[in-house]
C-alpha positions in Angstrom: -99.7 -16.1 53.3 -97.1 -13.7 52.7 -93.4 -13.5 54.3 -95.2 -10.3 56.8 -97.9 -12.9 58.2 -95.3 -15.6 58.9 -93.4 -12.8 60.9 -95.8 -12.7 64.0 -96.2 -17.0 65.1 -91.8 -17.0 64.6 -91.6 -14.1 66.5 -94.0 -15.2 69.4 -92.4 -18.7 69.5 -88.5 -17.0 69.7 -89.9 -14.8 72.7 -91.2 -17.7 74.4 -88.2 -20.2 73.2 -86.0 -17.3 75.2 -87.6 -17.1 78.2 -87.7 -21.0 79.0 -84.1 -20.5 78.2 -83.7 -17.8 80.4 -85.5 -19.5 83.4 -83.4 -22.4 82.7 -80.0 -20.7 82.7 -81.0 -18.4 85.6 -81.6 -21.7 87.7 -78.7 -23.2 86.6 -75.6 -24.1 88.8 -73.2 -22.3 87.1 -73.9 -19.1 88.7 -72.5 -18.5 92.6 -76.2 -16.9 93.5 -78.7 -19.0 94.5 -80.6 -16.8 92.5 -79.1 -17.4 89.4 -79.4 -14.0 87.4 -81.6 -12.6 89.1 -80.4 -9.2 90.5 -81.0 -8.0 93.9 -83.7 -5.1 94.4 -83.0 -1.8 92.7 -84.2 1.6 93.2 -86.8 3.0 91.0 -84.4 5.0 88.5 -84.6 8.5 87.5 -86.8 9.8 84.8 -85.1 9.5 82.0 -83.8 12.9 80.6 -86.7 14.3 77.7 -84.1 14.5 74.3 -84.4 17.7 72.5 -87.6 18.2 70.4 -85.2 18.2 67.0 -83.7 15.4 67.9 -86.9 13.2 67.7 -87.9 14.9 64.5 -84.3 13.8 63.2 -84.7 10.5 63.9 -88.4 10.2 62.9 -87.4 11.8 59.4 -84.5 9.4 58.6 -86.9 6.8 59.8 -89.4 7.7 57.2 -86.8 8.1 54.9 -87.0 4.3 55.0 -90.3 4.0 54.0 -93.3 2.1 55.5 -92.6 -1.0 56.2 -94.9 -2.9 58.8 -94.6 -6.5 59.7 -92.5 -7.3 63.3 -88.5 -7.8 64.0 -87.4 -9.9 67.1 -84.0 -8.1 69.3 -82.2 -10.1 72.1 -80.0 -8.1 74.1 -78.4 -7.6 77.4 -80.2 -4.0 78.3 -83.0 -4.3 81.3 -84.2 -1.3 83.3 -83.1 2.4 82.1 -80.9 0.9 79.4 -83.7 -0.9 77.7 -86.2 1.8 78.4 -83.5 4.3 76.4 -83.4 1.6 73.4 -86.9 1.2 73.5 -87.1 5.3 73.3 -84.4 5.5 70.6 -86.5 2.4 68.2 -89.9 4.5 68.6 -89.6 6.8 66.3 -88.6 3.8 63.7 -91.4 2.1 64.6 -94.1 4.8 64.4 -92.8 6.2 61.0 -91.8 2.4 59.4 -94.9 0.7 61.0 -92.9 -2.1 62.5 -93.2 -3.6 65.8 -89.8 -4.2 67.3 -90.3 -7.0 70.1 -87.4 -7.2 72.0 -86.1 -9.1 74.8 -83.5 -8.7 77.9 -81.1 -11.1 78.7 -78.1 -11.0 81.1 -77.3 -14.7 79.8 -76.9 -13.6 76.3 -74.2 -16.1 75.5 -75.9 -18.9 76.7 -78.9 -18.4 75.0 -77.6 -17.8 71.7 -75.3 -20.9 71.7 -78.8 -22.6 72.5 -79.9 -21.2 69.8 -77.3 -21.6 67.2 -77.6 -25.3 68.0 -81.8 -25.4 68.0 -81.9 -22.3 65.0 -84.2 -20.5 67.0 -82.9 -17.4 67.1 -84.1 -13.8 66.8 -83.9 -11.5 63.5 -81.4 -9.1 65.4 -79.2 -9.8 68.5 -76.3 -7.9 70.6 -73.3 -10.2 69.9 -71.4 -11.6 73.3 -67.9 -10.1 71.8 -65.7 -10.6 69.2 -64.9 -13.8 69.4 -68.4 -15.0 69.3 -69.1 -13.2 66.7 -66.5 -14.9 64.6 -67.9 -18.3 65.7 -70.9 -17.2 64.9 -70.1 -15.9 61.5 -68.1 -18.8 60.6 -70.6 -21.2 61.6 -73.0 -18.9 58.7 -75.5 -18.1 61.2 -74.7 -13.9 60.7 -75.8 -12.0 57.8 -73.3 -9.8 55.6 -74.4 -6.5 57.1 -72.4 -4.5 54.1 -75.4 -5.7 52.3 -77.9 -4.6 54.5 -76.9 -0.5 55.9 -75.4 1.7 54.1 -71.6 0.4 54.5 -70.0 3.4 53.0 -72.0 5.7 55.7 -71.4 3.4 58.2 -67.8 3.5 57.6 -66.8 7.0 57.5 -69.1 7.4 60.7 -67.3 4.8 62.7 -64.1 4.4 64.1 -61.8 2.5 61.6 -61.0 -0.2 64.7 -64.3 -0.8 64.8 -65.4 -1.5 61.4 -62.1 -4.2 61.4 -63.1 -5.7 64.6 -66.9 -6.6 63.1 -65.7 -7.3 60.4 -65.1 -11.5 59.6 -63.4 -13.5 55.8 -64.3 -9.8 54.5 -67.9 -9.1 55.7 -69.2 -7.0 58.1 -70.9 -9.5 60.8 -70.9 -7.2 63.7 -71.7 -3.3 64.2 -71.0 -1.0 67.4 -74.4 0.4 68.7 -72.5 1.8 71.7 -68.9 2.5 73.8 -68.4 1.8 77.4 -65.1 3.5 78.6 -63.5 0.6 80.7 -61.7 1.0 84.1 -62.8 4.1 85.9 -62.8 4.2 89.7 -65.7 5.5 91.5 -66.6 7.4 94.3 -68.8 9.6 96.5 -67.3 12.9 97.0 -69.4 13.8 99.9 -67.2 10.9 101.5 -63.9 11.5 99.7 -64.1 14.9 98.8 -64.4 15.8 94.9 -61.1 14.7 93.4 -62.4 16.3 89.6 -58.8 18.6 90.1 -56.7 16.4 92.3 -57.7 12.6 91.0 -54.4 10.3 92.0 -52.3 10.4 89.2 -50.3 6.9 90.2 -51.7 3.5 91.9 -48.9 4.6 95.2 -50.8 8.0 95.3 -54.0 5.8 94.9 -53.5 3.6 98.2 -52.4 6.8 99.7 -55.3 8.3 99.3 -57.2 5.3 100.8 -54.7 4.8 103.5 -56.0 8.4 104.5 -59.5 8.1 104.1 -60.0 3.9 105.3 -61.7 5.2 108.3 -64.7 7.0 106.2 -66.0 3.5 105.2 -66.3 -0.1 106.2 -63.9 -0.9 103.8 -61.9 0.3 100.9 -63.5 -1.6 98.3 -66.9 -2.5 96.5 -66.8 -5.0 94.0 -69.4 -8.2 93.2 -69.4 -10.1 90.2 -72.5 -12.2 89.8 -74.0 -12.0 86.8 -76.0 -15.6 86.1 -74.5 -17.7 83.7 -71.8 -14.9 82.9 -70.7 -14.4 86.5 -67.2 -13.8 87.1 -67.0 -11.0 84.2 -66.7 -8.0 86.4 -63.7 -9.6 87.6 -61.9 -9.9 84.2 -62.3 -5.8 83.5 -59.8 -5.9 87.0 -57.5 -7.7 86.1 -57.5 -6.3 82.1 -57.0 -3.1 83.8 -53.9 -4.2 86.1 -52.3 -6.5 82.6 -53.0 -3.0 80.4 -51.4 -0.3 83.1 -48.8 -2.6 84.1 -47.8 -3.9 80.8 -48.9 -2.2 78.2 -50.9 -2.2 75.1 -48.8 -4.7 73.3 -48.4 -7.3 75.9 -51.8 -7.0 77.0 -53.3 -7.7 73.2 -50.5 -10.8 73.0 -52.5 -12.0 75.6 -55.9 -12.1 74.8 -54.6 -13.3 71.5 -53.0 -16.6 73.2 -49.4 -15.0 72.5 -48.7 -15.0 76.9 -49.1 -17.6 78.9 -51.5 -17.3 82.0 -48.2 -18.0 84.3 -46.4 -15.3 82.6 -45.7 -13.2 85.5 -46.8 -10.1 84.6 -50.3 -12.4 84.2 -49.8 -13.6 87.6 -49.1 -10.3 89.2 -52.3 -8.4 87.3 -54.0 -11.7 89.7 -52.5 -10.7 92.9 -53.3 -7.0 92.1 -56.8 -7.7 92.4 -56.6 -10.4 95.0 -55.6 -7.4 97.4 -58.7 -5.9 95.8 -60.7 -8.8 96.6 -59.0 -9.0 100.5 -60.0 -5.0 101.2 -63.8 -5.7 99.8 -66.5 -4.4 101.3 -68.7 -7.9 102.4 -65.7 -10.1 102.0 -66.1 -13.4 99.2 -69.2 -13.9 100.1 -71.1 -11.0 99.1 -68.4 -10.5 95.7 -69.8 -14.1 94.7 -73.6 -13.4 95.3 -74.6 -10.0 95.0 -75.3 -9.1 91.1 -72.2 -6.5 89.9 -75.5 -3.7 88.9 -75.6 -3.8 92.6 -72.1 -3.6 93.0 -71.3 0.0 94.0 -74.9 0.2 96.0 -72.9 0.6 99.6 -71.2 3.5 98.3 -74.3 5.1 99.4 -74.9 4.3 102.5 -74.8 5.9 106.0 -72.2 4.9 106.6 -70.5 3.9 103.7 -69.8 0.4 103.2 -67.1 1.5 100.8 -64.8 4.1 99.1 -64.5 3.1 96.0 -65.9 1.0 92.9 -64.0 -0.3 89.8 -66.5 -0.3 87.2 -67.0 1.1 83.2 -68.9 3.9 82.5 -72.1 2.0 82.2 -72.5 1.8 85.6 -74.2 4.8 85.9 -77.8 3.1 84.7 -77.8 0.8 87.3 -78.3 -0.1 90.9 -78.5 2.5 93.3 -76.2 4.8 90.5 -79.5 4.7 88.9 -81.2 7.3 91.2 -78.3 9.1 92.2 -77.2 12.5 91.0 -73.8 12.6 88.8 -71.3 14.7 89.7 -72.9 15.9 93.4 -73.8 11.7 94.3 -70.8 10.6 92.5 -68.2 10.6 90.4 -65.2 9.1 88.8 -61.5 9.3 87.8 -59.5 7.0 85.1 -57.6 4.3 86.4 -54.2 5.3 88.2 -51.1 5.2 86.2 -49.1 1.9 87.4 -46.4 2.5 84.5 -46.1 5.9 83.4 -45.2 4.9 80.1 -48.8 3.8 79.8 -50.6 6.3 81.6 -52.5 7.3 78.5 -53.8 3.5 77.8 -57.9 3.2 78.3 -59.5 0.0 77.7 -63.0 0.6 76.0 -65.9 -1.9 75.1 -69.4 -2.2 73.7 -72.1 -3.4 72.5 -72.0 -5.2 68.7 -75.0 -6.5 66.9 -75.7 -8.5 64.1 -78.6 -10.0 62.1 -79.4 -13.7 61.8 -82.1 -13.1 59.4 -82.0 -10.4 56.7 -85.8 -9.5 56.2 -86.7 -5.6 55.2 -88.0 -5.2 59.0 -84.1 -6.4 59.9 -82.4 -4.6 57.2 -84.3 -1.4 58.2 -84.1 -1.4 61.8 -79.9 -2.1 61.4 -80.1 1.0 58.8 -81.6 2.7 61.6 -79.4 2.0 64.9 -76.7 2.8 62.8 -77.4 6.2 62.0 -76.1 9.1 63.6 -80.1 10.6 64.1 -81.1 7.4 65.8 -77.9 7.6 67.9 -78.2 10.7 69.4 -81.4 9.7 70.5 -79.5 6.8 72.1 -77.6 8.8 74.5 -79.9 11.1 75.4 -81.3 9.0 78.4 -77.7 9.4 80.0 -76.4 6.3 80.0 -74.5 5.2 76.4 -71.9 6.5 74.7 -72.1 6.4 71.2 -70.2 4.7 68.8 -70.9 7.1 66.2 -68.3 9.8 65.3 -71.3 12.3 64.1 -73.2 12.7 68.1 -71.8 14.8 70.6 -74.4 16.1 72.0 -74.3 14.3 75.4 -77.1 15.4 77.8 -74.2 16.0 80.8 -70.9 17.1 81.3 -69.9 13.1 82.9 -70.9 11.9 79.7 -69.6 14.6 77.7 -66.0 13.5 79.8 -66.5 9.8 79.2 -67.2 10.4 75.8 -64.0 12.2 75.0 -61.9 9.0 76.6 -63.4 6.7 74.8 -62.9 8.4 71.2 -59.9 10.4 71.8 -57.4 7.9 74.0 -53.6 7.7 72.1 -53.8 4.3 72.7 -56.9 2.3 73.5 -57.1 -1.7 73.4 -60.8 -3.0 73.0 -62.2 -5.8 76.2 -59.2 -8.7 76.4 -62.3 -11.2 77.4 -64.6 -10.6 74.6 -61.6 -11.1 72.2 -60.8 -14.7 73.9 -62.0 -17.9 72.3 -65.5 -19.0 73.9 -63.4 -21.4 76.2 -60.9 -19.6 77.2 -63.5 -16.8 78.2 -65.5 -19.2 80.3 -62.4 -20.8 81.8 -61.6 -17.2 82.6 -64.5 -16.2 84.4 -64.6 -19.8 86.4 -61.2 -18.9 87.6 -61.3 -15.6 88.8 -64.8 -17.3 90.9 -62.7 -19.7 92.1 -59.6 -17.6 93.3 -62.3 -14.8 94.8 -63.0 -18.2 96.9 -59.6 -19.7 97.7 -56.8 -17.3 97.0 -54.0 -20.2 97.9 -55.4 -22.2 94.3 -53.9 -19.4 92.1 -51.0 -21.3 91.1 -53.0 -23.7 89.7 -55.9 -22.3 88.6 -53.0 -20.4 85.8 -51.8 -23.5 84.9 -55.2 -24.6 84.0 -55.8 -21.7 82.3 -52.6 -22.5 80.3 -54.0 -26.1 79.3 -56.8 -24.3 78.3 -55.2 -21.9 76.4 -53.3 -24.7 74.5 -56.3 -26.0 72.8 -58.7 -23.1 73.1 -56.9 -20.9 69.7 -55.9 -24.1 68.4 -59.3 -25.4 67.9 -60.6 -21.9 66.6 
C-alpha cells in the first residue's frame, strides 16, 4: 500500500488521539471554570462576507498551479466558529483544485495538546505553533520540519516582513511561518454609549480615566475583562499587563523582559501589575466572572441594556467572537489604540499571530504550506473579516476597521511582537498562574513576583 493509503487510518487516529486530549484538558483542574474550555453560549455570527469572484479564481489558479495531488493532511489549530469557518473557506479552493482533504481540528488547549503529543508522537502533519518559544522547543527537540525546503523561501521572504521571517526562523531554518497578525492592545467600545471617539480617541491614559470618570454612570462598571481560556486561562491577562510594561517603558525594556534581562520585582514590572489590578478592581462582574467567563465572551456586556461596561481591552481579533460576532463594526462598536502613558512611546504597538509549522513533510503538507503562504490564498483569508494578513502583497481588506487595523500592524515605527509567547514554556505558564492568582487575592502580589523571579532563574537557564 502506498504512502496516500496510509494517510487516511494516521489521520483518523490523530483526530481521535486530539479529542480524548481535548476532553481531558478541558476537564482538567488547571482551568478557573468549572467548565474547563468550554466557552459560554455565543450568538449565531454573521454571514461571512462573499470574497470577490477574482479572488477565488486567484486562489483556485495558484492552487492548480500545484498540481493534483489527492491523499489527506491533518491541521490542529486554535480557530473555532467564524475563524475556522474563514480557514476552511480560504483551504477550499486548495482542496478542490489539489484533490486533497484537509481534516482539521480546533483547539483552544493547543499547548497542551501538542506537548502530549511531542511526548506520545502523535501529532498532526501541520499545526498553529503556541509562540515562539515553543516553536524553538519544538524545533530543537527535531519534531519541526525545515519549511525553506518545503514553500518557496525566496517568495515567502520578500512577501513577509523581515521580523517575521527571523522570529520563525531556529539554528538557520525556517520552523515557523506567519499565517496571520493580530494588532495587540486596542480598547473597545460602543459608541452608541460613549459617543464615537474615531476624531477625539484620548490621546493619554489621564485623558483616558477622564473620559471614564465622565461617562461611569452610562454602565455598571468601567471595565469588561475575563480571562478563562481552559488550560491557557490567564492569557488575556498577560496582553494587559504587556501593554502597561510597553507604554510605560518602552520597547527596549519591555523586550529585556520577556527575554529574562528584568526581574519580575523590577518596579516598572510591578507597577505594569498594579496598572491592571485597578483594571481588575473597576471590572464589570468583579473576580468572579474575570476567572470563569471564557475572554471570547469577554466584551459580551458591552451590549447590553444597560451596559455592563464601557470598555474592553482586547486585540483586533476580537471581532470574530462573542457577541462582536453579530454586531455591526463601526455603528455596534469600535476601537482606539492604547492611550499614550509615556509620550516618548506613544507610537509603540504590540502585535501577534498565528505561526505554523509542519511535523511531517509529505507532498499533501508541503502543498498545503505553499498554499497558506501565498498572497492568492491570503486574501481569501481576510476576506471573512476577521484576520489580518501577514502577507505584504493583500490589502484588500473587506472594511475600513480592518483596512485601519491593518495599517497598525504593518506600518507602527516601533512594534515589539507578544512578550508571553516569547517566554520560555515555564515562565509562560508561571505567568498566566500568577496573574489568576493576583485577579483572586491582590494582597499576594509581592510574592507572587518573587516567585516569578525563582522561576525566571531557572526557566532561560534550562532553555
Amino acid at each position: 500500500m502506498g504512502r496516500e493509503g496510509l494517510r487516511g487510518p494516521r489521520t483518523l487516529a490523530f483526530v481521535v488521539s486530539i479529542a480524548l486530549l481535548v476532553a481531558a484538558c478541558s476537564s482538567g483542574t488547571s482551568s478557573p471554570s468549572p467548565s474547563g474550555s468550554t466557552a459560554a453560549a455565543t450568538p449565531t455570527p454573521a454571514p461571512l462576507p462573499t470574497p470577490n469572484p477574482s479572488a477565488i479564481a486567484a486562489a483556485t489558479a495558484y492552487a492548480q498551479s500545484l498540481g493534483h495531488i489527492g491523499g489527506s493532511v491533518s491541521v490542529l489549530a486554535t480557530w473555532g466558529g467564524s475563524e475556522q469557518a474563514q480557514f476552511l473557506a480560504m483551504v477550499k479552493p486548495f482542496e478542490d483544485a489539489t484533490g486533497v482533504t484537509v481534516n482539521y481540528t480546533g483547539t483552544r488547549d493547543l499547548p497542551a495538546v501538542l506537548t502530549t503529543g511531542i511526548a506520545s508522537g502523535q501529532l498532526p502533519d501541520v499545526a498553529g505553533i503556541p509562540g515562539p518559544a515553543q516553536m524553538i522547543q519544538y524545533a530543537n527537540a527535531g519534531k519541526l520540519q525545515d519549511l525553506s525546503t518545503m514553500l518557496d523561501f525566496n517568495a515567502y521572504k520578500a512577501q513577509t516582513p523581515p521580523g517575521l521571517v527571523t522570529l520563525g526562523t531556529v539554528n538557520g531554518k525556517l520552523a515557523g511561518v506567519f499565517l496571520d497578525v493580530s494588532a495587540k492592545g486596542e480598547i473597545w467600545y460602543d459608541p452608541k454609549v460613549v459617543g464615537d471617539l474615531s476624531s477625539s480617541a484620548p490621546k493619554t491614559w489621564t485623558d483616558f480615566q477622564n473620559l471614564i470618570t465622565q461617562d461611569k454612570s452610562k454602565a455598571k462598571a468601567p471595565w469588561c475583562l475575563s480571562v478563562e481560556s481552559g488550560a491557557a486561562s490567564g492569557w488575556p491577562a498577560t496582553d494587559v499587563v504587556e501593554s502597561f510594561v510597553l507604554h510605560s517603558q518602552g520597547p527596549d525594556y519591555y523586550n529585556n523582559w520577556w527575554a529574562g534581562k528584568v526581574k519580575w520585582t523590577d518596579p516598572g514590572i510591578k507597577q505594569a501589575w498594579q496598572d491592571f489590578g485597578q483594571m481588575v478592581a473597576a471590572s464589570y462582574g468583579g473576580a468572579n466572572r474575570i476567572l470563569t467567563a471564557n475572554f471570547a465572551n469577554a466584551g459580551d456586556p458591552l451590549f447590553t441594556t444597560p451596559p455592563g461596561c464601557l470598555f474592553l481591552h482586547q486585540a483586533s481579533f476580537i471581532t470574530g467572537l462573542g457577541q462582536f460576532a453579530s454586531e455591526q463594526r463601526l455603528t455596534d462598536y469600535n476601537f482606539f489604540p492604547f492611550p499614550s502613558i509615556n509620550s516618548q512611546y506613544a507610537s509603540s504597538v504590540e502585535i501577534a499571530g498565528d505561526l505554523f509549522g509542519a511535523f511531517h513533510n509529505t507532498p499533501q503538507s508541503a502543498a498545503l504550506m505553499k498554499y497558506l503562504v501565498s498572497a492568492q490564498a491570503q486574501t481569501l483569508f481576510v476576506a471573512g473579516g476577521e484576520f489580518l494578513s501577514a502577507n505584504k502583497g493583500v490589502a484588500n481588506y473587506p472594511n475600513s476597521m480592518n483596512q485601519r487595523l491593518g495599517s497598525i500592524a504593518a506600518n507602527s515605527a516601533s512594534s515589539v511582537f507578544d512578550a508571553s509567547d516569547q517566554m520560555p514554556t515555564a515562565m509562560q505558564s508561571e505567568f498566566y498562574k500568577g496573574l489568576l492568582s493576583y485577579i483572586q487575592t491582590p494582597s499576594n502580589l509581592d510574592s507572587i513576583l518573587q516567585h516569578l523571579d525563582s522561576i525566571q532563574a531557572s526557566a532561560y537557564s534550562a532553555q
